[in-house]
ZAMARGU-4260 file (C-alpha; in steps of 0.2 Angstrom, whole numbers, plus 5000, padded with zeros to 4 digits):
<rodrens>
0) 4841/5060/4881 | 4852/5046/4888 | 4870/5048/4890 | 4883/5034/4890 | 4897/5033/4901
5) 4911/5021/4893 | 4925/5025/4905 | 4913/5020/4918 | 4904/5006/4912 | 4918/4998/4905
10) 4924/4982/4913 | 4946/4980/4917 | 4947/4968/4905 | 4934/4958/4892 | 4937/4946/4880
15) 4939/4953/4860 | 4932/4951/4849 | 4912/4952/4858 | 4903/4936/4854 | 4887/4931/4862
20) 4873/4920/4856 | 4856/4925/4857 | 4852/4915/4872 | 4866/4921/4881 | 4866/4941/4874
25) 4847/4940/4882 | 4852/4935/4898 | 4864/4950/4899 | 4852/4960/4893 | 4842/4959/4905
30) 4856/4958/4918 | 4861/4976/4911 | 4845/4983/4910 | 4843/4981/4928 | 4860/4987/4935
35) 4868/4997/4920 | 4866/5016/4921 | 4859/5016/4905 | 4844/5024/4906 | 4829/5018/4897
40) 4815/5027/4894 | 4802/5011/4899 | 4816/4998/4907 | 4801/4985/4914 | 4794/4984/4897
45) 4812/4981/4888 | 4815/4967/4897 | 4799/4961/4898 | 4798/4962/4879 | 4816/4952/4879
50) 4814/4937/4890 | 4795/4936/4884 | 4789/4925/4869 | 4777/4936/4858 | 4765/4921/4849
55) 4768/4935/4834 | 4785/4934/4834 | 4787/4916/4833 | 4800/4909/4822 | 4794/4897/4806
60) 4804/4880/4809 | 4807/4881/4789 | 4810/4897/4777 | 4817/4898/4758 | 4827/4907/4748
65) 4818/4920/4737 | 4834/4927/4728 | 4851/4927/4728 | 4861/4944/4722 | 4878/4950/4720
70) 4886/4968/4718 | 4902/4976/4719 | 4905/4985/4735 | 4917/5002/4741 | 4933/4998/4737
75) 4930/4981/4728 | 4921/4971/4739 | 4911/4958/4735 | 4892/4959/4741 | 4882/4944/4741
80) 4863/4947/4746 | 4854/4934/4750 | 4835/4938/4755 | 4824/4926/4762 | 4806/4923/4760
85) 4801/4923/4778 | 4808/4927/4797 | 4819/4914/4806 | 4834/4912/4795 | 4848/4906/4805
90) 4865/4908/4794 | 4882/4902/4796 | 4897/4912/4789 | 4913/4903/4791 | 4930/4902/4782
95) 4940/4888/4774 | 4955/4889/4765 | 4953/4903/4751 | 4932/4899/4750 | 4918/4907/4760
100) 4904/4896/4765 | 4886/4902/4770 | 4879/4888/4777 | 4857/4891/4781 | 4852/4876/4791
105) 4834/4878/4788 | 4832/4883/4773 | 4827/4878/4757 | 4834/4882/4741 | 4824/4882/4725
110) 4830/4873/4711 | 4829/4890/4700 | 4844/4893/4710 | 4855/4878/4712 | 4868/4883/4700
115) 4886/4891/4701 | 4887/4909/4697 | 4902/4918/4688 | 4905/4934/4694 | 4923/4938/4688
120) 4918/4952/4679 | 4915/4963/4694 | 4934/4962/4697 | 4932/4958/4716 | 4940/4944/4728
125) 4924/4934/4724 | 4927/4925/4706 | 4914/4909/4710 | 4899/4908/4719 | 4891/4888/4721
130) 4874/4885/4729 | 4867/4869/4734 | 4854/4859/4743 | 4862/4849/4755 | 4853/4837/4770
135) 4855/4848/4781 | 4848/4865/4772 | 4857/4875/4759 | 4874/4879/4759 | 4883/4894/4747
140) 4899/4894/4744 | 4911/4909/4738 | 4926/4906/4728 | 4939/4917/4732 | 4957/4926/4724
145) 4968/4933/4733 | 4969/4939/4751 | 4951/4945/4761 | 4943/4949/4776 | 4925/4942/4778
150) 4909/4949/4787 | 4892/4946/4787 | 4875/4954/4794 | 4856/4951/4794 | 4845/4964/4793
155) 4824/4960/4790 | 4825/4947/4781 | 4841/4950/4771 | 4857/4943/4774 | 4874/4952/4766
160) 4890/4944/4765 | 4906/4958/4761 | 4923/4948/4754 | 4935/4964/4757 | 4951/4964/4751
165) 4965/4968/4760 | 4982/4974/4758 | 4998/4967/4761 | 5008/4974/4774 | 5022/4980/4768
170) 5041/4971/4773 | 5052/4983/4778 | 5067/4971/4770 | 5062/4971/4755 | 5066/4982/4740
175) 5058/4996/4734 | 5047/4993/4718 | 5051/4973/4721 | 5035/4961/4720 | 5028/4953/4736
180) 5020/4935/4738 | 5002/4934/4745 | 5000/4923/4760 | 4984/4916/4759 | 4984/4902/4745
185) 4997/4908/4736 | 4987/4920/4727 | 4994/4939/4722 | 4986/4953/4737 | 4972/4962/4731
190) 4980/4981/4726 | 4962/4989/4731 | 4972/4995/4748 | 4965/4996/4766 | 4947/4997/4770
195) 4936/5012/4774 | 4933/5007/4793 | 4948/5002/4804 | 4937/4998/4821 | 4942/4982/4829
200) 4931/4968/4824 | 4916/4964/4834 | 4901/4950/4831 | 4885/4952/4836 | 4870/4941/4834
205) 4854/4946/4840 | 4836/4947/4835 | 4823/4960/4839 | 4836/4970/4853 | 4832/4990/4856
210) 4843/5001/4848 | 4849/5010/4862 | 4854/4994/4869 | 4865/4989/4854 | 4874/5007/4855
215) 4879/5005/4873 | 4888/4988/4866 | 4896/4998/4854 | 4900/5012/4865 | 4909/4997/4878
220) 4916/4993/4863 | 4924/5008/4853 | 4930/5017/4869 | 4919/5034/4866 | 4906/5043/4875
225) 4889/5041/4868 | 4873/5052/4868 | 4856/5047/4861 | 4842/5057/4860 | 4827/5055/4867
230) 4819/5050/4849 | 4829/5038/4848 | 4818/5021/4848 | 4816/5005/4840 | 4821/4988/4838
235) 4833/4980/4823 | 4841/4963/4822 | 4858/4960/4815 | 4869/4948/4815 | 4886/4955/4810
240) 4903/4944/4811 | 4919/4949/4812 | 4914/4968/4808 | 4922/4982/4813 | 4913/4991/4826
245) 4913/5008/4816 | 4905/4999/4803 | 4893/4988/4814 | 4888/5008/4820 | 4886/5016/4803
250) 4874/5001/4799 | 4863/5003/4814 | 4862/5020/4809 | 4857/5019/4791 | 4846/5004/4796
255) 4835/5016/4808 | 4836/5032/4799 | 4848/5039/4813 | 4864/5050/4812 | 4878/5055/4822
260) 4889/5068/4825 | 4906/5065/4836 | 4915/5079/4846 | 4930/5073/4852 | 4926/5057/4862
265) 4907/5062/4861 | 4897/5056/4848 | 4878/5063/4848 | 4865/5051/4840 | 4848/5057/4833
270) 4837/5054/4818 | 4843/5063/4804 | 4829/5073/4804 | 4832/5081/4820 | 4853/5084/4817
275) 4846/5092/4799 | 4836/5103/4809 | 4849/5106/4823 | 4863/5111/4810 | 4852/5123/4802
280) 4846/5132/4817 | 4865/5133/4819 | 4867/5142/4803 | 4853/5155/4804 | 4860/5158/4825
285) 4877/5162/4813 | 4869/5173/4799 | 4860/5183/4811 | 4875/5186/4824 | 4885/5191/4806
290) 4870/5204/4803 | 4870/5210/4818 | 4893/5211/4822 | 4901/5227/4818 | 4909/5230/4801
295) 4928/5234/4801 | 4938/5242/4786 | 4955/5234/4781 | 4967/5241/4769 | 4975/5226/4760
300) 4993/5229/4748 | 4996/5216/4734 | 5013/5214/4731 | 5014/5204/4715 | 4997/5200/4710
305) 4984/5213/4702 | 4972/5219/4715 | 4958/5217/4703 | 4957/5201/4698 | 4960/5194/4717
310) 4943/5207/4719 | 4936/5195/4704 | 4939/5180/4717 | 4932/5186/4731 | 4916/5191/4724
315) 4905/5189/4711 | 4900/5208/4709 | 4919/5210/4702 | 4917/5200/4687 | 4905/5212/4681
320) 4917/5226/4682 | 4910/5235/4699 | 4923/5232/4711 | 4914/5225/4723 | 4904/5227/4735
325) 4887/5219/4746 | 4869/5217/4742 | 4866/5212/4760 | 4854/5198/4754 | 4864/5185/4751
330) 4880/5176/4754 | 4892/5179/4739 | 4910/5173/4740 | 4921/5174/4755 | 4911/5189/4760
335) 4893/5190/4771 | 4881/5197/4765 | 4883/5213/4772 | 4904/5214/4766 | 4911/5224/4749
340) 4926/5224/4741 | 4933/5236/4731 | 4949/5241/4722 | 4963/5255/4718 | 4974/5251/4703
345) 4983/5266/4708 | 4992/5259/4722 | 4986/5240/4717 | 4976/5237/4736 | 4962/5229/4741
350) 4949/5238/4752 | 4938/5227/4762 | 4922/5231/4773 | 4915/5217/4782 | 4913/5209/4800
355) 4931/5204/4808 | 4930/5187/4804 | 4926/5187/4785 | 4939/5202/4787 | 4953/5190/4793
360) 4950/5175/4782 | 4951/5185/4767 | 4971/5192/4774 | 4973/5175/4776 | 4970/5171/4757
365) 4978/5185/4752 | 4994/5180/4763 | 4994/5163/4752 | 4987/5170/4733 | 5000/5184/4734
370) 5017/5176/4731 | 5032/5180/4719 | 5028/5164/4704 | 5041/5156/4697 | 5048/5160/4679
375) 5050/5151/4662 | 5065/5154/4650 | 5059/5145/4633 | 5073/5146/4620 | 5068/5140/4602
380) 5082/5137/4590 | 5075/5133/4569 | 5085/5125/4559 | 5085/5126/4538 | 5094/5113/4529
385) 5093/5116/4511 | 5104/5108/4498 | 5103/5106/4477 | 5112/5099/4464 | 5110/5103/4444
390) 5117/5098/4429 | 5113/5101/4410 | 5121/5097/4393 | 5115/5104/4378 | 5120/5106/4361
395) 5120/5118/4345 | 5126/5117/4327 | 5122/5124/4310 | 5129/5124/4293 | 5131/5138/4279
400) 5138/5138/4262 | 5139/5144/4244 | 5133/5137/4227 | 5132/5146/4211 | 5130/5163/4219
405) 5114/5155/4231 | 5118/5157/4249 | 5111/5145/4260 | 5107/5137/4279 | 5092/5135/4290
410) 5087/5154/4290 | 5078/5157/4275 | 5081/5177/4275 | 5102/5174/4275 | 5102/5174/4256
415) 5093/5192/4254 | 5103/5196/4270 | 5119/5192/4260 | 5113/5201/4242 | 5111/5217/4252
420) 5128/5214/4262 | 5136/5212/4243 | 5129/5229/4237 | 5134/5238/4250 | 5151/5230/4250
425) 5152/5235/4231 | 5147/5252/4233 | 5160/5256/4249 | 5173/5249/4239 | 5170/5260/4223
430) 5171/5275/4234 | 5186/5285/4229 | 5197/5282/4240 | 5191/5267/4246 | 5189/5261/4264
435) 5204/5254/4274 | 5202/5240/4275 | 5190/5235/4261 | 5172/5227/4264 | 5169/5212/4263
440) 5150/5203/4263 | 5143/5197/4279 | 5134/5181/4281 | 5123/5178/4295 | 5126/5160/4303
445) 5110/5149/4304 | 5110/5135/4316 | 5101/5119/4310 | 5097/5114/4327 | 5098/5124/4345
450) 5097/5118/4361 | 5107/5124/4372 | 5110/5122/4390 | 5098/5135/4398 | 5107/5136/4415
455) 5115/5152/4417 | 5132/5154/4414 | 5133/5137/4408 | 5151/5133/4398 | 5154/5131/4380
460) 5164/5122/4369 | 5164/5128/4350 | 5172/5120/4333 | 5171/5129/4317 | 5176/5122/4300
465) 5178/5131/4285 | 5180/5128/4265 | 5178/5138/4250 | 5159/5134/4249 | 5153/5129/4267
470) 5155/5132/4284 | 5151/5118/4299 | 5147/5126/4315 | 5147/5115/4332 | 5144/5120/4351
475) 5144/5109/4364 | 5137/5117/4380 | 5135/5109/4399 | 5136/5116/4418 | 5134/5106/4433
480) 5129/5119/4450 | 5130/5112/4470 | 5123/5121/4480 | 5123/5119/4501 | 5115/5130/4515
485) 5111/5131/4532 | 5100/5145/4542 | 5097/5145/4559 | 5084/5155/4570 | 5088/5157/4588
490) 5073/5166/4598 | 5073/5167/4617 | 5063/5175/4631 | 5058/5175/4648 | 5041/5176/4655
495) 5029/5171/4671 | 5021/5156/4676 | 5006/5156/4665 | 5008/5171/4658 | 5008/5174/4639
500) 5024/5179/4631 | 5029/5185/4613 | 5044/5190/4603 | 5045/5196/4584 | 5058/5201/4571
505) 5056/5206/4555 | 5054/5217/4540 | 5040/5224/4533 | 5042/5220/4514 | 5032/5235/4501
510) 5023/5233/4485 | 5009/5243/4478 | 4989/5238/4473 | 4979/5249/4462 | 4960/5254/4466
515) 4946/5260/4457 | 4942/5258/4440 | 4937/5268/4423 | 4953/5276/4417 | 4953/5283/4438
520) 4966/5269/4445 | 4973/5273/4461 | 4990/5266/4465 | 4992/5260/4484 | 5007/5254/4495
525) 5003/5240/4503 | 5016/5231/4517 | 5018/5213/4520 | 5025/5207/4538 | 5043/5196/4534
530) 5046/5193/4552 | 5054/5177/4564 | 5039/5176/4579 | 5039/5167/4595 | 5021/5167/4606
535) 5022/5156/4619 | 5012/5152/4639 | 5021/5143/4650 | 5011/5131/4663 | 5023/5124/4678
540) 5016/5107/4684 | 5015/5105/4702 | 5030/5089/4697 | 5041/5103/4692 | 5038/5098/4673
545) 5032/5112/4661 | 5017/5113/4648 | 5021/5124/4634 | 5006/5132/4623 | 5017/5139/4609
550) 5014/5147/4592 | 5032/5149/4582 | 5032/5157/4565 | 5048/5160/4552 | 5047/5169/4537
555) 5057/5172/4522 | 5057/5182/4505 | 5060/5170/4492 | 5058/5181/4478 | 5045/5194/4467
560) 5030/5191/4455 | 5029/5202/4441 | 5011/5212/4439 | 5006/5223/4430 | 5006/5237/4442
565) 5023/5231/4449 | 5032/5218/4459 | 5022/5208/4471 | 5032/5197/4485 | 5034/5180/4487
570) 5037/5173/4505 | 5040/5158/4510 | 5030/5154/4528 | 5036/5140/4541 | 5025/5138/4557
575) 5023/5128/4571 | 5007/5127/4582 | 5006/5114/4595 | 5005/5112/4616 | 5018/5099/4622
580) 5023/5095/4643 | 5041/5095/4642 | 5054/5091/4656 | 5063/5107/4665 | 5079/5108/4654
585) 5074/5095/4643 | 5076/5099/4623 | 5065/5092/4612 | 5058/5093/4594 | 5043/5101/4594
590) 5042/5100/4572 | 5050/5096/4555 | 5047/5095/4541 | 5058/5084/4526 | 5055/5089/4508
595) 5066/5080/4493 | 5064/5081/4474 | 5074/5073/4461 | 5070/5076/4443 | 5076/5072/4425
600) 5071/5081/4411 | 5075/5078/4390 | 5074/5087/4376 | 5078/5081/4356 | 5073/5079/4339
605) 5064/5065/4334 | 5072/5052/4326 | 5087/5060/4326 | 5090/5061/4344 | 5087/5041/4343
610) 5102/5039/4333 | 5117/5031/4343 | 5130/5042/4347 | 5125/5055/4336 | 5111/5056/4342
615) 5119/5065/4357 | 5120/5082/4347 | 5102/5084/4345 | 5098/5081/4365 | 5097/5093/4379
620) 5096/5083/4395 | 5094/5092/4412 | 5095/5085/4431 | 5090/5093/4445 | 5090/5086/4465
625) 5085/5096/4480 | 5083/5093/4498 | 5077/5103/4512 | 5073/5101/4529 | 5066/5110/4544
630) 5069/5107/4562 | 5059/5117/4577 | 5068/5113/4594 | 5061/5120/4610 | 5071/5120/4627
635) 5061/5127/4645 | 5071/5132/4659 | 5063/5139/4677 | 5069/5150/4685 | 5066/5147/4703
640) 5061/5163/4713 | 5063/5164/4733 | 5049/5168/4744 | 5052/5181/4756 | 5045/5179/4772
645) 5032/5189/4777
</rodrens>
């Protein structure tokens, strides 16, 4: 295990970011190997191995371009891979103005690839991406939007280039919600925010280097005490520009299947194999010290909440009903294997037994799950609109007369009627003495033509004339009704946070059913519910706005149905179902409902009731308009409760 010492090793004062060339990063090397504390495991071989020209390792004078690749990066970076067909690639990454150019001076470019590349449909800086042959090797270069911060690394045989996007700092003078102007070309800043890593930006470019080297570089660099195991081997070449050092650490890392862990200002590096291992060690050294740690008892009130269902949450045996309680095979909730919980409803406390720790981490969440919640008022006010206008005119007549002893008019039976009316008359007034005042015939009037207004207690206008051998009845009939309501429903009640609430008034309306059958019918009483009912759960946001789950329901006895076994009830139902998120305070309309009916009705004779004017007198015309309307408002209101301290 070798153990780096920054606050030792670091220089008073070095240039930042760290460049060096390869000619010049070997020469360091090898002055660093020989006088750093650094301790390699074989230190004669390293630098033998770094000022040494392996014949294998020889660098091809010319390589190409197999594929070029782009992919949208963490946070919307822009990724461009660019894998080469051989070793000895040597790219250059620079910037100028708002374009990227990756300049490979000995390389060829196919001419498969030689064409521009739209990737503005990834919705990074990147939007164009140019490759060309040039004289001097190919050259690629990256079209960009908006502000970005470039970096680049070579690892095998691929080279990656990351377009970043970076926020604009904000100006403290300017106004809140107001639009800022990007500096770089004039473009808009990208609103992806602030990259991941935040290390100062290093470059590196180096070839076939010892990893353990490269982590003393970055441990000069980031400031922090590194430790690397003893397993910890290998070579990597990267060429990383303008890269944060975090970054430039986490892909060394992932490029040798290591991993690290940090301490404070220590971070332990070791292939993941080996920490994997380590942590799980760590675990079982922790279960077995549990198994082995005395249990405690601890007797736990709840104040506002129901000791049972916080049992429910603290282990899976509760759910079925048990109350508790350990298997002492396996971890279950916030209890080891070897805790229970159990529960008294009598006096609503938790009894835990378990090893302190667990024991105090469960008061703990107790402590935060056990507070007063805050309370909802919901007041529901229904309003029924209903209004009616109807008007009838109608008409009657008849005539009746007398010729030659022959009674006549449109009832047939009049004339017998009469004859038995004369007889009678006749024989009263024979009678000695006769009646006071005499009797006189009757004649039962016969109307021609009927129709009549049917509203009830409709007015009516009558005209008889009479002569010695006729009489001409008229009736003129009409009624005109307005009619105007307005019922309001006002329901209110108070409930918790999330807790379902429910309010009814009524009556409970009777009628009666028969049963059975064959001459054995059994009458029955049977009650129908007639009520106003609010059902409603309240749901507090954490932005102090309220989600209401509400079920209202208003009823009303609009009249009977004749059976026959009796009276059954007609009721008129009005409901609203529906979940709406309403401001604290704020009323809305949660429902209505608009119903209007206009009709026209006529009655008449044909052809007669086509004649002008007269015509009148043989028509019956009705018209009748109603409108109704129902409105369901809702209004929340949370009553705030205060916590107590504890």
């Amino acid at each position: 295990m070798t153990v780096t010492n920054v606050q030792r090793m670091r220089p008073a004062a070095r240039p930042l970011p760290l460049r060096a060339s390869l000619a010049g990063l070997v020469v360091g090397l090898c002055a660093a190997l020989g006088t750093s504390a650094w301790a390699a495991p074989a230190p004669t071989s390293q630098t033998a191995s770094a000022v040494a020209v392996d014949p294998a390792k020889t660098l091809p004078s010319t390589v190409s371009i197999s594929s070029i690749d782009f992919k949208r990066g963490d946070g919307g970076a822009g990724r461009l891979i660019l894998h080469f067909s051989g070793d000895g690639a040597t790219p250059d990454l620079r910037t100028q103005g708002s374009s990227v150019l990756v300049d490979i001076g000995n390389a060829q470019l196919p001419a498969t690839l030689q064409k521009p590349l739209d990737v503005t449909d990834f919705a990074t800086p990147v939007q164009r991406i140019d490759a060309a042959q040039t004289g001097r090797g190919a050259q690629l270069q990256l079209s960009t939007n908006g502000q970005f911060e470039s970096l680049a690394y070579q690892t095998g045989r691929d080279y990656i280039v990351e377009i970043v996007p970076r926020a604009a700092a904000p100006d403290a003078n300017r106004a809140v919600g107001a639009v800022s102007t990007a500096v770089a070309s004039g473009a808009q800043a990208s609103a992806y925010g602030t990259p991941r890593y935040n290390g100062r930006p290093v470059t590196f470019n180096f070839q076939d280097v010892p990893v353990r080297t490269v982590l003393q570089l970055i441990a000069e660099e980031s400031n922090l005490n590194v430790v690397a195991a003893d397993t910890v081997q290998g070579n990597v070449t990267l060429r990383l520009v303008n890269v944060p050092w975090d970054q430039a650490l986490d892909l060394v890392l992932q490029a040798k299947g290591l991993d690290k862990r940090q301490s404070g200002n220590v971070v332990w590096v070791a292939p993941q194999s080996e920490i994997a291992k380590y942590e799980q060690d760590k675990a079982e050294a922790r279960v077995k010290l549990e198994n082995s740690a005395e249990m405690i008892t601890e007797y736990i009130p709840i104040n506002y909440g129901n000791a049972e269902d916080i049992a429910k949450l603290l282990t899976d045996d509760a759910k079925n009903g048990k109350g508790g309680g350990g298997s002492g095979e396996s971890q279950r909730g916030f209890l080891s294997p070897r805790g229970s919980i159990s529960f008294d409803r009598r006096t609503n406390t938790l009894l835990v037994i378990d090893i302190p720790p667990r024991v105090a981490s469960i008061r703990d969440l107790v402590n935060k799950l056990d507070k007063p919640v805050d309370q909802v008022v919901i007041e529901a006010r229904i309003v029924i609109a209903n209004e009616s206008f109807a008007r009838e005119l109608g008409a009657k007549f008849g005539i009746s007369g007398k010729n030659n002893n022959v009674f006549f008019n449109n009832i047939g039976a009049n004339n017998v009627a009469y004859e038995d009316s004369v007889a009678k008359a006749n024989n009263a007034n024979s009678a000695v003495p006769p009646p006071n005042p005499l009797q006189a015939p009757t004649l039962t009037h016969g109307l021609n033509f009927n129709i009549p207004s049917a509203l009830a207690g409709a007015g009516s206008l009558a005209l008889s004339i009479l002569n010695a051998g006729y009489a001409l009845d008229l009736e003129l009939s009409a009624l005109q009704n307005e009619g105007r309501g307005e019922i309001i429903s006002n329901p209110r009640i108070v409930t918790s946070n999330q807790k379902e609430a429910l309010i009814k008034q009524g009556d409970q309306i009777g009628y009666i059913t028969v049963t059975g059958g064959n001459n054995a019918n059994v009458p029955q009483v049977q009650f129908k519910d007639v009520v106003l009912q609010l059902k409603v759960t309240p749901t507090i946001t954490n932005d102090g706005r309220i989600f209401l789950n509400m079920d209202l329901q208003k009823d009303d006895l609009s009249g009977y149905v004749n059976t026959g076994v009796g009276q059954v009830p007609q009721i008129a139902t009005r409901e609203v179902t529906t979940a709406v998120l309403v401001e604290d305070g704020q009323t809305v309309v949660v429902g209505g409902v608009y119903e209007f009916k206009d009709q026209n009705s006529l009655s008449k004779i044909p052809f007669l009731g086509d004649i002008p004017i007269l015509g009148n007198l043989f028509k019956n015309r009705n018209h009748t308009k109603s409108k109704a309307e129902l409105l369901v408002f809702v209004t929340p209101k949370v009553i705030r409760v205060a916590q107590r301290p504890n």
